[in-house]
C-alpha positions in Angstrom: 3.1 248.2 119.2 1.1 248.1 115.8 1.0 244.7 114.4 0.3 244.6 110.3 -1.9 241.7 110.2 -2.1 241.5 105.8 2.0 241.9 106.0 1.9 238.8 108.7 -0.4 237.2 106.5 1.2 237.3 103.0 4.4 236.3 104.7 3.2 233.2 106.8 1.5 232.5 103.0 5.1 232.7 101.8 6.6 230.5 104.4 4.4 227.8 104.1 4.7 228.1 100.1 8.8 227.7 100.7 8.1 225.2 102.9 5.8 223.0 100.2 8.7 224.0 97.7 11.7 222.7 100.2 9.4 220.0 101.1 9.1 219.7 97.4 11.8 220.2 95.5 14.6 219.6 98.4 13.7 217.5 101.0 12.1 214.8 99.6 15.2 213.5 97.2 17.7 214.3 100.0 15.3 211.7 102.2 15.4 209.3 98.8 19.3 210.2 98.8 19.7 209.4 102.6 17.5 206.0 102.2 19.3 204.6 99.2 22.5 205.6 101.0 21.2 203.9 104.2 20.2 200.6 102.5 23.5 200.7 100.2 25.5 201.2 104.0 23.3 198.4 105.3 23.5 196.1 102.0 27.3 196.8 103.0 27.2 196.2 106.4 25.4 193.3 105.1 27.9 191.7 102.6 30.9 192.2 105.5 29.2 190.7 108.0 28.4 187.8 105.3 32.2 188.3 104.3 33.5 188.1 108.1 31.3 184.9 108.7 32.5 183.3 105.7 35.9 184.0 106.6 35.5 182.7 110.2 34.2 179.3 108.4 36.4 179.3 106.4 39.6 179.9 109.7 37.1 177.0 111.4 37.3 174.8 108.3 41.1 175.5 108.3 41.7 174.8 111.7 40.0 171.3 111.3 41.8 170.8 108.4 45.0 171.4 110.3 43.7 169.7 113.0 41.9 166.4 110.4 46.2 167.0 108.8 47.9 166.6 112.5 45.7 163.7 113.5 46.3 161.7 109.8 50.1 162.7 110.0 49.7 161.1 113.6 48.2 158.2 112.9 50.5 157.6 109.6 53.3 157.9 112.0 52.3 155.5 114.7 51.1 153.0 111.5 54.9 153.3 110.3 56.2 153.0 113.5 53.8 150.1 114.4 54.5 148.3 110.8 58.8 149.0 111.3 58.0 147.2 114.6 56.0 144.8 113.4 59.3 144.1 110.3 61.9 144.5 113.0 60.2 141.5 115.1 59.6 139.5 112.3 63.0 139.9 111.2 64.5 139.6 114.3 62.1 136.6 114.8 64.0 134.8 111.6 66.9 135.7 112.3 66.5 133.6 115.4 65.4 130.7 113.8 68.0 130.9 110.9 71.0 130.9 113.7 68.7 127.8 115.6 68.7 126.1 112.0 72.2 126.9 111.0 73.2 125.8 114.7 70.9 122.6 114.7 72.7 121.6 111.5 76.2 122.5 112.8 75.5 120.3 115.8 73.9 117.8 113.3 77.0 118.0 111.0 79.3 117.6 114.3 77.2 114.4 115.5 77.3 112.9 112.0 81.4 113.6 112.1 82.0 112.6 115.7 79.9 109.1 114.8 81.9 108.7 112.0 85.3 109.6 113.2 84.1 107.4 116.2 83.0 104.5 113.9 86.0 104.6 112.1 88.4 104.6 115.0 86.4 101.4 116.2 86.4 100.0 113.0 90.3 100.7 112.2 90.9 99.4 116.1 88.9 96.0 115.2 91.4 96.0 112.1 94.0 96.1 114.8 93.1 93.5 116.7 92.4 91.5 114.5 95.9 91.6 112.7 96.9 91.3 116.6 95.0 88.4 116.9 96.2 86.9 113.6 99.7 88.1 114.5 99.5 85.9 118.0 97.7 83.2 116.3 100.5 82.6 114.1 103.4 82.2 116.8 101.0 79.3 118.4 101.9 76.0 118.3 99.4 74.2 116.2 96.5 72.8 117.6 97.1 75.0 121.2 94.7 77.5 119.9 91.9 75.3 119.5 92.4 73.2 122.8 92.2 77.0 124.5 89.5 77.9 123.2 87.6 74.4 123.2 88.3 74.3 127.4 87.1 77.9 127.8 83.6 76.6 125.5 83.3 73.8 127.5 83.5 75.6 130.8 80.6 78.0 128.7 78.4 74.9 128.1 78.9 73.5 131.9 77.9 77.4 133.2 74.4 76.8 131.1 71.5 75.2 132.7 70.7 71.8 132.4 67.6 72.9 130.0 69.9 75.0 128.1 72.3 71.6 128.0 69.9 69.8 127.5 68.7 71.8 124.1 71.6 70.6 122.4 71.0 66.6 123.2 67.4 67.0 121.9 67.6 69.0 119.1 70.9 66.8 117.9 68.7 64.2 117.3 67.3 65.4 114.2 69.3 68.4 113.5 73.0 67.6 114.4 74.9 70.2 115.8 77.3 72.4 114.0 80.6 72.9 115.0 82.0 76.1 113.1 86.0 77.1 113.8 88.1 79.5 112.1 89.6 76.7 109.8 88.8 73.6 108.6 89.7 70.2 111.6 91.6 68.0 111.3 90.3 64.0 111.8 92.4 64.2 115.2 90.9 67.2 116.2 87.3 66.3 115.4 87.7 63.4 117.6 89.0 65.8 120.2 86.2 67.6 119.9 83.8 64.7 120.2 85.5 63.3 123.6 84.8 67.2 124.5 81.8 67.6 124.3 80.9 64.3 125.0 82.2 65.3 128.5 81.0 68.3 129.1 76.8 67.9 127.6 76.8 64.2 129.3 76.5 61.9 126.0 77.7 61.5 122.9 75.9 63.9 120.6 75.8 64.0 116.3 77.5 67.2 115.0 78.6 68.8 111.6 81.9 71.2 111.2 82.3 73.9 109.3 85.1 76.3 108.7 84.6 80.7 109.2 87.3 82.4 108.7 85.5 85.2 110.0 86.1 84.4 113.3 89.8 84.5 113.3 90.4 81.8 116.1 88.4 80.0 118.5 85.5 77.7 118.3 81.4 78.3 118.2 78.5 75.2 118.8 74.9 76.7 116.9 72.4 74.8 117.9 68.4 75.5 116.1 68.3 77.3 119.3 71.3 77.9 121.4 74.4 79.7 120.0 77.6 79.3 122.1 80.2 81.7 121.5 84.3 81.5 122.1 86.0 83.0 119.5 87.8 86.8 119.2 85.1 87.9 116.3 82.8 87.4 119.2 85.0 89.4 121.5 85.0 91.9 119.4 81.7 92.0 118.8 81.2 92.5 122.3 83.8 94.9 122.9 82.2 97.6 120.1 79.1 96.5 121.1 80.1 98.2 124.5 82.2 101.1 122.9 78.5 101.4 121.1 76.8 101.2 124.4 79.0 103.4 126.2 78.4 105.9 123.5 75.3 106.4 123.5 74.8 106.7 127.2 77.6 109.7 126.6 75.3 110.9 124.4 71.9 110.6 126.2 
């Protein structure tokens, strides 16, 4: 085989001048194409990963924002439930003390009527017995009335001690006794009371009368300090005094 060295020669010359002129002309803006496409696709790349970050803060930020929104609607909720509570005890609360008040002063009301339906029933029963009392007084004989109730005081001044007897002797020295009956005595029955309680205290003694109609019937010896009692005021006194008593141990 016969090899044409000049014909190799000018044609490796005119590959390597079409390579300068691809390398030239062609090759090296396809390589400036390729690279300004490669950093465009990576500038791209780039700006999604950018865009898919943002977007996951921006889920991440949601989701604590839904989460930040569950726990405020959460605690708003147990706040309003907590304050409804908090109303409904209070209100409860004075409702209970309205019905103590409003039953305090029903049971206050009911006292104060039961007392004064009480008082009155003793008062109009005193009326009673006191028109009784008048009522018997008056179908007396005269002068039987006092002589009753003159032996039942004199039985009252023997019962005393002989210090409490003996008050009345003293103090009658300079401060007579008085002698208080229903209505005004007679000169007879003054004496009758002298001889009495002449009798009955030991010695004669100095005494005043004087007339109360207050005490309907019976007879009363006040001393500066001994009272003796016998007449139906002073029953009466007694007996509301008990009705009183008796009452109030009801009560308590």
């Amino acid at each position: 085989m016969h090899i044409d060295w000049w014909t190799l020669a000018l044609q490796t010359v005119n590959v390597l001048v079409l390579i300068w002129i691809l390398a030239r002309f062609f090759f090296r803006p396809v390589a400036d194409i390729v690279a300004k496409r490669q950093e465009e696709t990576n500038k791209l790349l780039s700006d999604a990963a950018a865009a898919r970050q943002a977007a996951a803060d921006a889920c991440a930020e949601a989701d604590r924002a839904r989460a930040g929104i569950g726990a405020e609607r959460d605690r708003l909720i147990a706040e309003a439930r907590k304050a409804a509570r908090i109303e409904q005890e209070s209100l409860h609360l004075q409702a209970s003390q309205e019905i103590a008040k409003l039953r305090s002063e029903a049971a206050a009301a009911i006292a104060r009527d039961r007392a004064a339906a009480e008082q009155a029933i003793i008062a109009r029963a005193s009326e009673l017995a006191m028109e009784i009392a008048e009522r018997l007084l008056g179908r007396l004989p005269p002068g039987i009335a006092l002589a009753i109730f003159l032996d039942e005081l004199c039985g009252a001044l023997r019962a005393l001690s002989p210090e409490a007897r003996g008050s009345f002797t003293s103090a009658a020295v300079d401060h007579p006794i008085e002698v208080v009956t229903a209505a005004p005595l007679l000169n007879d029955e003054i004496e009758h009371v002298r001889g009495v309680l002449k009798e009955s205290l030991g010695s004669d003694i100095p005494f005043k009368c004087r007339s109360d109609p207050a005490l309907i019937a019976g007879i009363e010896l006040h001393s500066r300090s001994t009272i003796v009692r016998n007449s139906w005021r002073a029953d009466l006194d007694r007996i509301r005094e008990e009705l009183d008593r008796g009452k109030q141990l009801h009560r308590a």
